[in-house]
C-alpha positions, 0 to 999 in steps of 0.5 A, spaced: 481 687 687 474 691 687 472 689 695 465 690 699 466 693 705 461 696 710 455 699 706 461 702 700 464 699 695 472 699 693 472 702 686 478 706 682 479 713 682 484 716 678 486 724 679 485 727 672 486 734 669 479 738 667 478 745 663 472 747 664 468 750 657 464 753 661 463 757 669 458 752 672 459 747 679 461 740 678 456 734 681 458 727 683 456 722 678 457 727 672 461 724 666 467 726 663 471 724 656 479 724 655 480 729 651 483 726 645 484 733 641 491 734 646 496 735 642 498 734 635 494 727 632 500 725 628 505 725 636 504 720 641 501 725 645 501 722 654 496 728 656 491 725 653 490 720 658 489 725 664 486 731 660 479 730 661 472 733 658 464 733 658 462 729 653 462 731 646 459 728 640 465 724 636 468 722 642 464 718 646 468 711 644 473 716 649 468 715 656 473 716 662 469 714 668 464 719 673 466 725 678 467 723 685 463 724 690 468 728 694 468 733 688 461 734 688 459 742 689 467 744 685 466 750 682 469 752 675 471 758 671 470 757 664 477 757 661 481 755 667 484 748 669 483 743 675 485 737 678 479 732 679 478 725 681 473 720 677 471 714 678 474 709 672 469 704 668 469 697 670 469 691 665 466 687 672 461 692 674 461 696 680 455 700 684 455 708 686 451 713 684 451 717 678 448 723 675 441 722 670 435 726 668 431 719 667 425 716 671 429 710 674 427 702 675 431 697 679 435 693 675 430 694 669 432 702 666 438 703 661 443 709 663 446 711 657 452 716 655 449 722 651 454 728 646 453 735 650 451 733 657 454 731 663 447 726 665 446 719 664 440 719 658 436 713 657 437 707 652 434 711 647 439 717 647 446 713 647 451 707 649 449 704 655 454 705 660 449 702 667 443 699 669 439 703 675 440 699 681 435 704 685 428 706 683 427 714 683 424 719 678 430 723 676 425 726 670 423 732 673 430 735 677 436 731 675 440 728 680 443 721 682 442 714 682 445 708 685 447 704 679 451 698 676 456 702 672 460 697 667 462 702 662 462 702 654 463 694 650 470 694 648 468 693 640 470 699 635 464 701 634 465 701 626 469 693 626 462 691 623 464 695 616 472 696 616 475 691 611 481 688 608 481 694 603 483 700 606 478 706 608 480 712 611 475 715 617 471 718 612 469 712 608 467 709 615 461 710 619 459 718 622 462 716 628 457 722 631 450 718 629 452 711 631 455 713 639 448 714 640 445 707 639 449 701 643 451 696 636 454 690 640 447 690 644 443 690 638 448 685 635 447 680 641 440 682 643 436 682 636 430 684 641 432 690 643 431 693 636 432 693 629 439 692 626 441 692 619 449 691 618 451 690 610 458 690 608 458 689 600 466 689 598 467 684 604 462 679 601 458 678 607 452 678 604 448 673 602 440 672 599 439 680 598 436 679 591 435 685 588 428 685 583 426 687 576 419 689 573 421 687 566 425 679 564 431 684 562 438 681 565 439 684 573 445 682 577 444 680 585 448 683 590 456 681 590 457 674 594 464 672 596 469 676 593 465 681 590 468 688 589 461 692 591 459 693 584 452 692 581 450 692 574 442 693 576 439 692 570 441 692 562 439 694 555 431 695 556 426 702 558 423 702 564 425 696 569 427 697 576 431 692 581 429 694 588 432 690 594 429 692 601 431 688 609 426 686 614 429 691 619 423 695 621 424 702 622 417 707 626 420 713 622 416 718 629 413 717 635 418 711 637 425 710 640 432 714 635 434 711 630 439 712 623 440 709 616 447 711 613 450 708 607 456 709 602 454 709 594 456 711 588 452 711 581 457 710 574 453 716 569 450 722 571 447 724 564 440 726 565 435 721 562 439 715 564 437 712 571 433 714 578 437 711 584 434 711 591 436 710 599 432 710 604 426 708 608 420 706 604 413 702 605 412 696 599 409 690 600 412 684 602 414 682 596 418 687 594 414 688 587 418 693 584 415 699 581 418 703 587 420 708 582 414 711 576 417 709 569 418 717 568 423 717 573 420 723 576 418 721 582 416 715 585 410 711 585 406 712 591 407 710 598 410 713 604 418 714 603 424 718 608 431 719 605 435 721 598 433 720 592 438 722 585 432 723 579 434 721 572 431 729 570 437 731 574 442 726 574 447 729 577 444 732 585 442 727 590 435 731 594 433 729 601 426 729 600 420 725 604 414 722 602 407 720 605 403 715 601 397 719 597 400 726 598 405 730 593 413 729 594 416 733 598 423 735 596 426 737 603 433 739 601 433 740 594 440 739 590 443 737 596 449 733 594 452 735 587 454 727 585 460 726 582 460 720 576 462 713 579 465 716 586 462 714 592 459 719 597 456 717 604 450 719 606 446 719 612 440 721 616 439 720 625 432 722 628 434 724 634 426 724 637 424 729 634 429 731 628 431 728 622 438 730 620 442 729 614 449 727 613 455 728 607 461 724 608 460 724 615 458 732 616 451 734 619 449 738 612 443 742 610 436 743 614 434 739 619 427 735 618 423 739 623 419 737 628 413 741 624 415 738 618 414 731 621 407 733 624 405 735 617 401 731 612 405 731 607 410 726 611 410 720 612 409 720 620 409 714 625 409 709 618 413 702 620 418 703 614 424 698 612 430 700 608 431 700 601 435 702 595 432 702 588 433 704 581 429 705 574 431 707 568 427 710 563 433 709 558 435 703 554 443 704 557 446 700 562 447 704 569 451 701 574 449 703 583 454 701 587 454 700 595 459 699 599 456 698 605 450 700 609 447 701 616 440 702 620 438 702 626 433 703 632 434 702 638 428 698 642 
């Protein structure tokens, strides 16, 4: 039982082994890691319960607890091991002194784990792991802050998008994007910011109707049972089926965020259909015409994502648009498509960047800060997400999703 005794708090250590990437001192409060690389994947291996390291990207969900105080001030030589003690997270919460870079208020600032840093960040940065208990501005020189310290939630941060049917950690969410946004706080405090989860193959979606320009056949999104397959539209030149999701996303000047979705199209003849994921500006009511009847390019408005042109039928481009301006094709010929096989494509602003992602790898050149400056990208637009296709073709043309997440945390 954690105890209040006088002016401290009874917490729980754990002496831990450390291996230091790098020659620097150890302060208290900095944040570490188990090491989940110990060993051999496929053996039980106990080491990585006491072999720790500095947070790391895709390692997150393994958030072992703070320095010790009585640490503070270690010196370590890159390559060498040593003995340290943390602080272990609390379910109920507990109140010491930790490390962060953020102008703090008194129960109000969000303290969050961030990849490649020792340092609390803000809500924005990562998953939330405390809440400031002490008002003082770390922001200029960081250092320590009284804090609640509860650690991260105990749900998988990919549960919302497994299934009943097998994926493998390909298939699933790029672990590497979503540790840095806090998904069960967006999922139980819709306030914070904008969340959109759908998982298709699981049937748990309901009235995503997706649209037509034309009165030729178009299929909704599969219900109950469905199996992730859509035939969008049939036998007719130039029509569209379009869906968007009020999810809310200010694509710069606000808060990180990402859209990643798993896809696949059936044809990848040229001349046969254009397909779009991203975010992207239309009216309210979702008109349609997203996409030009040429399939060259789409219709005007402002845009950020992938984009498979009916001219080009088998590559995926990352491109951006702003409305009034020509397209800009940021990464020409950036996934090579293979017909009817599912690719997971991604992209995270981290606050000043926009990086893209194939099956769960950072791919390509970064959307620039310059770039996002310039007059050619949609800059500080409210966009939703969107998925699309046209057909300048009177062939069927089938695009499938598996499953799609966004977010942007408040």
């Amino acid at each position: 039982m954690s105890q209040v005794t006088y002016e401290s708090e009874k917490i729980t250590k754990k002496r831990v082994r450390f291996t230091a990437a790098a020659s620097e001192t150890l302060k208290s409060g900095y944040m570490f890691c188990y090491n989940s690389d110990k060993g051999t994947a496929s053996e039980s291996d106990a080491t990585r319960a006491v072999f720790v390291e500095k947070p790391a990207a895709g390692k997150l969900q393994n958030f072992a607890g703070w320095l010790a105080p009585e640490h503070a001030g270690k010196k370590v030589v890159s390559g060498d091991t040593y003995f340290i003690d943390i602080i272990e997270p609390s379910v109920r919460g507990q109140r010491i002194e930790i490390h962060t870079d953020q102008n703090c208020t008194i129960d109000t600032t969000e303290l969050s784990l961030v990849p490649g840093q020792w340092y609390a960040g803000s809500n924005a940065e990562g998953r939330v792991v405390a809440v400031a208990a002490q008002t003082v501005d770390r922001s200029s020189t960081a250092g320590t802050v009284l804090a609640n310290c509860f650690g991260l939630d105990l749900v998988p941060k990919n549960s919302i998008a497994a299934s009943a049917r097998s994926r493998t950690a390909a298939q699933l969410p790029t672990a590497a994007i979503w540790e840095n946004f806090d998904l069960e706080d967006l999922r139980k405090n819709p306030f914070k910011g904008s969340l959109l989860e759908a998982d298709f193959v699981r049937g748990e979606v309901a009235d995503d109707v997706f649209q037509t320009d034309t009165t030729a056949a178009v299929f909704n999104l599969p219900g109950t049972g469905g199996i992730g397959e859509m035939v969008l539209f049939t036998s007719a030149d130039n029509e569209e089926a379009a869906v968007q999701w009020n999810c809310p996303i200010t694509v710069s000047g606000g808060n990180p965020w990402a859209l990643e979705a798993r896809v696949k199209v059936e044809n990848i003849t040229n001349a046969r259909a254009t397909a779009v994921l991203g975010l992207m500006f239309r009216t309210a009511e979702q008109a349609g015409d997203v996409v030009a009847d040429d399939g060259a390019a789409l219709t005007d408005g402002d845009f950020v994502g992938f984009v498979r042109f009916a001219a080009d039928g088998d590559i995926w481009d990352f491109i951006y648009d702003e409305g009034g301006q020509a397209t800009n094709v940021h990464d020409d010929d950036y996934h090579t498509a293979v017909a009817d096989t599912y690719v997971t494509l991604g992209m995270y602003f981290n606050g000043t960047t926009i990086q893209g992602y194939i099956n769960g790898t950072a791919t390509g050149t970064a959307i620039s800060a310059a770039d996002i400056a310039a007059a050619d990208f949609p800059t500080a637009a409210v966009v939703v997400p969107t998925l699309a296709v046209k057909g300048d073709n009177a062939a069927d043309f089938d695009y499938s999703v598996d499953w799609i997440r966004v977010a942007q945390q408040g």
